[in-house]
C-alpha positions as CSV (number, residue, x, y, z in Angstrom):
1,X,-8.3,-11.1,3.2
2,X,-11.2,-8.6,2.1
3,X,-10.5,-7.3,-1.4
4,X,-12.3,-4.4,-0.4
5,X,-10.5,-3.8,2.6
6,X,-7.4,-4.3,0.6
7,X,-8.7,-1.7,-2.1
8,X,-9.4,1.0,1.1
9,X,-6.4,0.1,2.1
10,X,-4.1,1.1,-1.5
11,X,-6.6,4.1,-1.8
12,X,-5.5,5.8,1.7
13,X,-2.1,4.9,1.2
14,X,-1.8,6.3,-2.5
15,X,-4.2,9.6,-1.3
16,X,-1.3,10.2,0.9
17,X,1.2,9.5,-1.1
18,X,-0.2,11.5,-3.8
19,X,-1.0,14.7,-0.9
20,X,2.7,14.1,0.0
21,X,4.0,14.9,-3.2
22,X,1.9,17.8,-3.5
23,X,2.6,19.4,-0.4
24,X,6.6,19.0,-1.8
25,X,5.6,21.1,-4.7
26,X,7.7,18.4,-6.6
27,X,7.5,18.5,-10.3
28,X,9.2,15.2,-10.9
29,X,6.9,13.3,-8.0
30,X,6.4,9.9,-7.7
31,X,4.9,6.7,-6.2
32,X,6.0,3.7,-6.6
33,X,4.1,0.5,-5.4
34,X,5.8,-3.2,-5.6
35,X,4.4,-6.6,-3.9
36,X,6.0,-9.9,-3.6
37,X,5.9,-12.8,-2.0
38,X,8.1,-14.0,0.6
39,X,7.6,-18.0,2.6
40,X,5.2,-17.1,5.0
41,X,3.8,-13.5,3.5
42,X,2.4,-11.0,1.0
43,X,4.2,-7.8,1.4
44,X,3.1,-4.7,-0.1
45,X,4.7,-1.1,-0.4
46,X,4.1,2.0,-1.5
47,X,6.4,4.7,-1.5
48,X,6.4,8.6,-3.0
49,X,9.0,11.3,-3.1
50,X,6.7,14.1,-1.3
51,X,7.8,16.1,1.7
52,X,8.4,13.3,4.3
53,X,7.5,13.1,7.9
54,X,9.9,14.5,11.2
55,X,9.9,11.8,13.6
56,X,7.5,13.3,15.9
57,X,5.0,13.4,12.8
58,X,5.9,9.6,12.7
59,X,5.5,8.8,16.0
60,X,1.3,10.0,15.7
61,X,0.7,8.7,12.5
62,X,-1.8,6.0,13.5
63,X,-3.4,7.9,16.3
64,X,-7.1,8.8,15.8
65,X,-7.8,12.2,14.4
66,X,-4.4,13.3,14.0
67,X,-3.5,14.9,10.3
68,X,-0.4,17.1,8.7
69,X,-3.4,18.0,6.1
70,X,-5.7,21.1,6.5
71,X,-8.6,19.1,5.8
72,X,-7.8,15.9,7.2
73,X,-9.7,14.0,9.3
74,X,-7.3,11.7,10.9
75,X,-8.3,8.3,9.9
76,X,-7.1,7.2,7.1
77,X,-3.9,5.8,8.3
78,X,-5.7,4.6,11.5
79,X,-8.3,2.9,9.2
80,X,-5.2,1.1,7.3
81,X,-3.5,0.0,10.7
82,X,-6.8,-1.5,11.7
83,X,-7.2,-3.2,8.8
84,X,-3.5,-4.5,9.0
85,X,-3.8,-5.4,12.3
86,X,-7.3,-7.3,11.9
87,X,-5.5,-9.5,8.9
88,X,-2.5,-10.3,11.5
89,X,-0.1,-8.1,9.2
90,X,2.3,-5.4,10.5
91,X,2.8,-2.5,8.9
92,X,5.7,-0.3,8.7
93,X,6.9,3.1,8.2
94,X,10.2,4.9,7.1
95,X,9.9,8.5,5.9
96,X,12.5,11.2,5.7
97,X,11.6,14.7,5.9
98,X,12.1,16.3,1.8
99,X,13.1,12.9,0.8
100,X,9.7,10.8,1.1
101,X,8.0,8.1,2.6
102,X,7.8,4.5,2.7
103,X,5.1,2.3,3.9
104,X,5.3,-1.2,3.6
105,X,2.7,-3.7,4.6
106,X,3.4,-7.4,5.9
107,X,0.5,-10.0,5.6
108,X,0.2,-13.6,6.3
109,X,0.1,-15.6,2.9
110,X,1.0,-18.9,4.4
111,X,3.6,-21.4,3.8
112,X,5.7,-21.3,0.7
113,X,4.5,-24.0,-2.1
């Protein structure tokens, strides 16, 4: 994979993460970002204490031009499924709304040594 694709990838992921938290008005936010390995992929996730997402804000996420921010263009996310998508990853989302969000990302790493 790209290591620049990887690095737009963390940047729109923590840029929401990091909006998220804001929009909460939190005081104590935070993102947390892990990666392991698992036999047959790298898997990465980022998650953040911000305002969360209803499930209809969930079901558009990765629909072109749609955005919860005021000055969003509606690509970011789109941009990072793409990206997923053209690696042969998956990518996954579980938010709930004044708890946070969870993204976590699945790509191939092949076979375990």
């Amino acid at each position: 994979m790209d290591p620049d694709q990887v690095a737009q990838l963390l940047i729109n992921l923590l840029n929401n993460a990091a909006d998220a938290i804001k929009e909460s008005r939190r005081k104590d936010g935070e993102i947390l970002i892990q990666t392991w390995r698992d036999c047959n992929s790298a898997v990465l996730v980022v998650s953040d204490n911000g305002a969360g997402m209803t499930d209809e804000v969930k079901g558009q996420l990765f629909t072109c031009n749609f955005s919860t921010k005021h000055r969003g263009h509606g690509y970011g996310l789109v941009t990072c499924a793409k990206i997923v998508e053209n690696n042969g990853g998956s990518i996954e989302v579980r938010s709930t709304l004044g708890e946070g969000s969870t993204f976590t990302i699945r790509l191939p790493a092949g076979p375990c040594p």
